[in-house]
C-alpha positions as a LaTeX table, in Angstrom:
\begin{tabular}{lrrr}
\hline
Residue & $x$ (\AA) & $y$ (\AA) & $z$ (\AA) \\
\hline
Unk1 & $-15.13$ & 12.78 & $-3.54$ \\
Unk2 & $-18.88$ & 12.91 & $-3.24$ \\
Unk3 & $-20.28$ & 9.17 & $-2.51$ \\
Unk4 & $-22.48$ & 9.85 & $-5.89$ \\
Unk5 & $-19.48$ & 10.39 & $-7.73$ \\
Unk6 & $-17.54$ & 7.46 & $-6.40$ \\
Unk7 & $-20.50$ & 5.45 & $-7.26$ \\
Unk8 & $-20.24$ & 6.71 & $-11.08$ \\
Unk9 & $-16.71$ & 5.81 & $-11.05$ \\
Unk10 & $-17.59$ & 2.35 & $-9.88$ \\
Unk11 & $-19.69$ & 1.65 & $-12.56$ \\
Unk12 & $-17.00$ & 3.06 & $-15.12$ \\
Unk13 & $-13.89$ & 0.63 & $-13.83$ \\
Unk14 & $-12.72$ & $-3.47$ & $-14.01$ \\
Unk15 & $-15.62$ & $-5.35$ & $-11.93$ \\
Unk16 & $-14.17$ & $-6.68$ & $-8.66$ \\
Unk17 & $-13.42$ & $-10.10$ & $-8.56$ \\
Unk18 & $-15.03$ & $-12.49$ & $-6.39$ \\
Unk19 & $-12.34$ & $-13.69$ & $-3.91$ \\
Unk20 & $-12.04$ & $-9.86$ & $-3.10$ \\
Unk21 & $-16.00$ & $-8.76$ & $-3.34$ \\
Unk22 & $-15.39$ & $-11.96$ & $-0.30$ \\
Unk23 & $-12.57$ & $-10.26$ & 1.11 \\
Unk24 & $-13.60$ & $-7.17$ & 1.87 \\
Unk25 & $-17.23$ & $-8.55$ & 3.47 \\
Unk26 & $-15.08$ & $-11.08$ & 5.45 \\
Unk27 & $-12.66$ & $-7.92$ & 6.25 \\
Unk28 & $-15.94$ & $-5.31$ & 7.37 \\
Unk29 & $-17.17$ & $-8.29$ & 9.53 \\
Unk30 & $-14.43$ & $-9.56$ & 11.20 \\
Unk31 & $-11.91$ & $-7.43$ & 11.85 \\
Unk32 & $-11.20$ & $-4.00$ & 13.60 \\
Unk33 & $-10.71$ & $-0.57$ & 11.72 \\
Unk34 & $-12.56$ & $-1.97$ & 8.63 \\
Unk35 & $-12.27$ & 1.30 & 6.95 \\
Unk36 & $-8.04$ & 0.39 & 6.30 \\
Unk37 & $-9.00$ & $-1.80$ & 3.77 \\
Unk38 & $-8.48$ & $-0.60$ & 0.24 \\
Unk39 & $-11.20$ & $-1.36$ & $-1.69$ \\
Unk40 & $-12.24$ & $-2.03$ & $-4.78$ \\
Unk41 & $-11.40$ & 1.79 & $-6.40$ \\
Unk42 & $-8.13$ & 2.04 & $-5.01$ \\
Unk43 & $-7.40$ & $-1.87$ & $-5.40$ \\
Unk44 & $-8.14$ & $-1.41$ & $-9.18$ \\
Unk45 & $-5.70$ & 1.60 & $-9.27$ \\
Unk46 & $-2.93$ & $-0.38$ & $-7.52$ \\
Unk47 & $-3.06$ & $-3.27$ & $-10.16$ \\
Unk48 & $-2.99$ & $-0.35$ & $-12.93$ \\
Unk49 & $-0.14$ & 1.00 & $-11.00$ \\
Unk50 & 1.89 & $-2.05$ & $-11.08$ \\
Unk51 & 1.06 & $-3.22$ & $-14.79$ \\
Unk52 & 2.30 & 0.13 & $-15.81$ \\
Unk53 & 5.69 & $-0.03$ & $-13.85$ \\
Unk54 & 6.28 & $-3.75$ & $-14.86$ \\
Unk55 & 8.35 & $-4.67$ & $-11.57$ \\
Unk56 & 9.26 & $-8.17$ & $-10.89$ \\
Unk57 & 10.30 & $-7.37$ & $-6.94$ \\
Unk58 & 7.40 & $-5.75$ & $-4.83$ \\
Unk59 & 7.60 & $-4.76$ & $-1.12$ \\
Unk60 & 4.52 & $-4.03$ & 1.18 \\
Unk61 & 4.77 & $-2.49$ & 4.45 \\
Unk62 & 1.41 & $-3.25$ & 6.26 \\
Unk63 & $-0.61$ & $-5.83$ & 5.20 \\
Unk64 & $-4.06$ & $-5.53$ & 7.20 \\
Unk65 & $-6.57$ & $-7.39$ & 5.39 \\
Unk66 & $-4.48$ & $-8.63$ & 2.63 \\
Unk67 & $-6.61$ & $-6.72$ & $-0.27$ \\
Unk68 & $-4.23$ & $-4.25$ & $-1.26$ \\
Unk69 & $-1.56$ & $-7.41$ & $-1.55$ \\
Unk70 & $-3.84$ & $-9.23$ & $-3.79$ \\
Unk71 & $-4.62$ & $-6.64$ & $-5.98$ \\
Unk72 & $-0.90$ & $-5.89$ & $-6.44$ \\
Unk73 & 0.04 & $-9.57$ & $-6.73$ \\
Unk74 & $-2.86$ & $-9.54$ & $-9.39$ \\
Unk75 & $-0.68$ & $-6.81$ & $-11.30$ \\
Unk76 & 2.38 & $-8.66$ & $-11.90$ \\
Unk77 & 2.57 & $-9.52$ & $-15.32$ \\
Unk78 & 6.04 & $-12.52$ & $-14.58$ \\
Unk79 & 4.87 & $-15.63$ & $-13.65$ \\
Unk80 & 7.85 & $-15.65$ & $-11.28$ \\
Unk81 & 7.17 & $-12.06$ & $-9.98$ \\
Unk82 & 6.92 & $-12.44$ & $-6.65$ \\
Unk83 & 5.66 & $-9.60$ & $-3.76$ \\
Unk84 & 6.85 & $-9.85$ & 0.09 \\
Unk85 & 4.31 & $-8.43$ & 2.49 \\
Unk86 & 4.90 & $-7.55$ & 6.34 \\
Unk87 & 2.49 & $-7.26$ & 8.99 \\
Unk88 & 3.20 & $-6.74$ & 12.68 \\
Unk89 & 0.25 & $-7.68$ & 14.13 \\
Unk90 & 0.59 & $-11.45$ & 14.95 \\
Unk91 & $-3.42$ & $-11.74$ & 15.32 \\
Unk92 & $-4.35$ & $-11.42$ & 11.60 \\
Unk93 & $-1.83$ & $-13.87$ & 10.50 \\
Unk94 & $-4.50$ & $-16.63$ & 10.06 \\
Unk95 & $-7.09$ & $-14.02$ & 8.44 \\
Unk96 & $-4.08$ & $-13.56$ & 6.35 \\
Unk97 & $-3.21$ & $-16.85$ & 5.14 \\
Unk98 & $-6.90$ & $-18.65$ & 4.97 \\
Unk99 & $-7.63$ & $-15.03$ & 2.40 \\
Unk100 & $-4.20$ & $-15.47$ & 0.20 \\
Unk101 & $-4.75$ & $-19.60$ & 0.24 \\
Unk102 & $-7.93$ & $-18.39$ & $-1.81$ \\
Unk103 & $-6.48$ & $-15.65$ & $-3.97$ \\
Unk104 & $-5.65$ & $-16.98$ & $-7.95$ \\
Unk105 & $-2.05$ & $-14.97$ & $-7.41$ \\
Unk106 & $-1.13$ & $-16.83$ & $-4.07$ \\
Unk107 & 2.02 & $-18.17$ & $-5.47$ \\
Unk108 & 3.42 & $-14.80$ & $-6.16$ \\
Unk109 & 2.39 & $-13.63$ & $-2.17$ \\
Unk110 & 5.04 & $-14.29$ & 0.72 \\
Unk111 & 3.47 & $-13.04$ & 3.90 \\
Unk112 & 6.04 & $-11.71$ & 7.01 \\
Unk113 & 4.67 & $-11.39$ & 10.27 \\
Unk114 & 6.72 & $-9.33$ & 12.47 \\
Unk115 & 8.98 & $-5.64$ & 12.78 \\
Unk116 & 9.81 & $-4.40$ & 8.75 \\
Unk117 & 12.97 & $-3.32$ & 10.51 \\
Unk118 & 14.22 & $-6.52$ & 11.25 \\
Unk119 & 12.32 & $-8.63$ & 8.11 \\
Unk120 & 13.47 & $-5.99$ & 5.62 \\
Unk121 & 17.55 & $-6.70$ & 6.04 \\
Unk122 & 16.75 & $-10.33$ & 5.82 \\
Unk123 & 15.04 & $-10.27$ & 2.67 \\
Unk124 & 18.59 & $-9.17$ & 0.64 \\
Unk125 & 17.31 & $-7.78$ & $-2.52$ \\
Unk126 & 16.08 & $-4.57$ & $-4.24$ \\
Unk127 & 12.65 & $-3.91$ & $-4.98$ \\
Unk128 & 11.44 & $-2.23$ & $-8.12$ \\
Unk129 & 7.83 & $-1.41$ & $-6.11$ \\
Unk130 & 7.47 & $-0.74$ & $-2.76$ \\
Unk131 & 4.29 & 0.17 & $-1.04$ \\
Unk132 & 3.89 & 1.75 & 2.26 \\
Unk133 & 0.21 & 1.56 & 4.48 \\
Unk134 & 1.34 & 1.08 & 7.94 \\
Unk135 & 2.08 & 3.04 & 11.35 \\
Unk136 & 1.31 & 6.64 & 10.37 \\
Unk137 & 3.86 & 7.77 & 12.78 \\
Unk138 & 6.39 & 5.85 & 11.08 \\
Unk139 & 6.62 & 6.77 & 7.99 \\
Unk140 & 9.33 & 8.84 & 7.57 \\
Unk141 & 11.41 & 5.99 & 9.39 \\
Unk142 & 10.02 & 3.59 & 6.56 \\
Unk143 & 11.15 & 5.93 & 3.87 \\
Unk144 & 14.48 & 6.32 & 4.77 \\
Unk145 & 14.63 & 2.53 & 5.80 \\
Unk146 & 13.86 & 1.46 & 2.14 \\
Unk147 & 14.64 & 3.61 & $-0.07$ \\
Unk148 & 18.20 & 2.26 & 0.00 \\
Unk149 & 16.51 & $-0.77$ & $-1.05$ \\
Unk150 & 14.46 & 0.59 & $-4.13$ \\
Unk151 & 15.78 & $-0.44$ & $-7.46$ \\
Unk152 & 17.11 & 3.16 & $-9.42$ \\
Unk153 & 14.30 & 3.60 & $-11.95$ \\
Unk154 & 11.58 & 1.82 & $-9.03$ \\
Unk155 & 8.81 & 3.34 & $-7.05$ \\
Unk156 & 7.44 & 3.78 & $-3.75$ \\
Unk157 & 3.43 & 4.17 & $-3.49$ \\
Unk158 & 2.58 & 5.52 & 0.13 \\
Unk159 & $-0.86$ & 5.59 & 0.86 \\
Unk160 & $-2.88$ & 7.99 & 3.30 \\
Unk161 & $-0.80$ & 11.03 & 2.74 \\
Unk162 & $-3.50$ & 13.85 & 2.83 \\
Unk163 & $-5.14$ & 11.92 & 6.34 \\
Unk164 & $-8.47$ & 13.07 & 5.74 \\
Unk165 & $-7.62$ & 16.55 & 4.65 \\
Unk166 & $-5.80$ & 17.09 & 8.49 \\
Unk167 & $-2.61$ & 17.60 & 6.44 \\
Unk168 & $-4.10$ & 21.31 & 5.33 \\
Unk169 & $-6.37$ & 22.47 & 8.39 \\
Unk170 & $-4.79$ & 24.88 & 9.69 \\
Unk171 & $-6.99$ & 24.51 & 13.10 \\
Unk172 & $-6.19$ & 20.42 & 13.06 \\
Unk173 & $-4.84$ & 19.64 & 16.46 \\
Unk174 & $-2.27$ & 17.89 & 15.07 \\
Unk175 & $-1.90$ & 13.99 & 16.81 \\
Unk176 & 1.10 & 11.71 & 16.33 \\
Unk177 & $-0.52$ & 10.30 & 13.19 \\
Unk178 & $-1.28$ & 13.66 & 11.56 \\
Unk179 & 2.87 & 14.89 & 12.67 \\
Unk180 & 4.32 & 11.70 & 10.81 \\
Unk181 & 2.25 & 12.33 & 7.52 \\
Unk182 & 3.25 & 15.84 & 7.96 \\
Unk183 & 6.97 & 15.04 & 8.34 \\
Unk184 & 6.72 & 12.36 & 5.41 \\
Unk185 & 5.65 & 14.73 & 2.82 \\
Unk186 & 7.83 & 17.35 & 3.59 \\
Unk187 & 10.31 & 14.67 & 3.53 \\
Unk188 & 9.30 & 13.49 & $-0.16$ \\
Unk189 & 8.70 & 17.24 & $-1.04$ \\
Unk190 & 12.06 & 17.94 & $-0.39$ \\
Unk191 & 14.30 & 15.07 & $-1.81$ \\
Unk192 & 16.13 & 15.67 & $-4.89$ \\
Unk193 & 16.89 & 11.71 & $-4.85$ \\
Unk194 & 12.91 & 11.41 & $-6.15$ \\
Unk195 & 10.34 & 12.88 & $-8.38$ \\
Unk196 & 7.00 & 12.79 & $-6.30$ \\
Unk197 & 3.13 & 13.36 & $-6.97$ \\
Unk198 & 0.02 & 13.12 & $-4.57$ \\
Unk199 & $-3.20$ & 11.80 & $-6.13$ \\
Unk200 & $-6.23$ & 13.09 & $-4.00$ \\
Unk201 & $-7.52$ & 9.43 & $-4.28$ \\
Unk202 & $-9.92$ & 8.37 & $-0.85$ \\
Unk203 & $-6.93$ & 9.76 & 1.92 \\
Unk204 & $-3.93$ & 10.47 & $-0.57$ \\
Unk205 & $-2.00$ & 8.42 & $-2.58$ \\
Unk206 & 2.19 & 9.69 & $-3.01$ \\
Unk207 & 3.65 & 8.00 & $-5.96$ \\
Unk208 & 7.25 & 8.09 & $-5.74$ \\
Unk209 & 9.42 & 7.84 & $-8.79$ \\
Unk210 & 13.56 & 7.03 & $-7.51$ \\
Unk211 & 15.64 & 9.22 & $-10.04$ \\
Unk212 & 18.57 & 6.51 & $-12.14$ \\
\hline
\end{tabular}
């Protein structure tokens, strides 16, 4: 997507709210790998997302800045929805927490800082949403690790599934990162337990639909 064209869109969508337009400058000035923040395109898409499949339960894998948690707590339409969120990096924990303490949906966030393999079992419930943005290299590991836990009739949103177009170069070296996306959608591609489709949205966006 040309940067013209993104601009256009932009202009065309739900204004971003404030605690967010904050977010993101606090994100781009503080932290490392600025560019993993969602956004305010993609952020708007994720509430849409969630609005349309109504779910009361949501898991996120990878939490980073804390924008794409927002904008899905900001989806829920239950005052009693809630949405768990892990993040193994210890350091952003207080980023974290001062960001969500601002956020109108804060209630509805519960933030996990540690391993998804050992936070996951501990939770002990279903999800009707789950949403996956962490270790590239991972991700087939994440799939199979919570799909079991993925409400029949739920979703799973995984995010950076066309990595930058390295997914279809054929002269890609292709690096760990590049080999777990590749793995992942093969993965998807290939499961008759799910009906999948990639949006070509910023680096690929696989929504997951988990058959009854």
């Amino acid at each position: 997507m040309t940067e013209q064209l993104e601009d256009y869109i932009l202009q065309h969508i739900d204004t971003e709210p404030e605690h967010l337009y904050q977010l993101d400058r606090d994100t781009h000035i503080k932290l490392l790998y600025s560019r993993m923040c969602s956004g305010h395109l993609q952020g708007r898409l994720l509430k849409m997302l969630v609005r349309m499949a109504k779910p009361r339960r949501i898991l996120e894998l990878g939490t980073f800045s804390g924008y794409s948690a927002q904008c899905l707590a900001e989806g829920l339409l239950d005052d009693d929805a809630q949405l768990h969120t892990i993040e193994i990096e210890d350091e952003l924990e207080d980023f974290l927490r001062e960001h969500f303490a601002k956020s109108p949906f804060c209630s509805r966030i519960h933030l996990h800082i540690g391993d998804a393999n050992e936070i996951l079992p501990r939770l002990g419930e279903s999800f009707d949403l789950v949403f996956i943005d962490a270790n590239k290299r991972q991700y087939p590991e994440y799939y199979e690790m919570v799909l079991p836990h993925v409400a029949p009739g739920g979703f799973i949103i995984a995010d950076n599934t066309l990595w930058d177009g390295k997914v279809a170069d054929p002269n890609t070296k292709h690096d760990p990162q590049t080999e777990g996306i590749l793995r992942f959608n093969d993965m998807v591609a290939s499961d008759p337990r799910v009906e999948k489709v990639i949006v070509p949205l910023r680096d690929g966006l696989t929504i997951i639909y988990k058959k009854p």
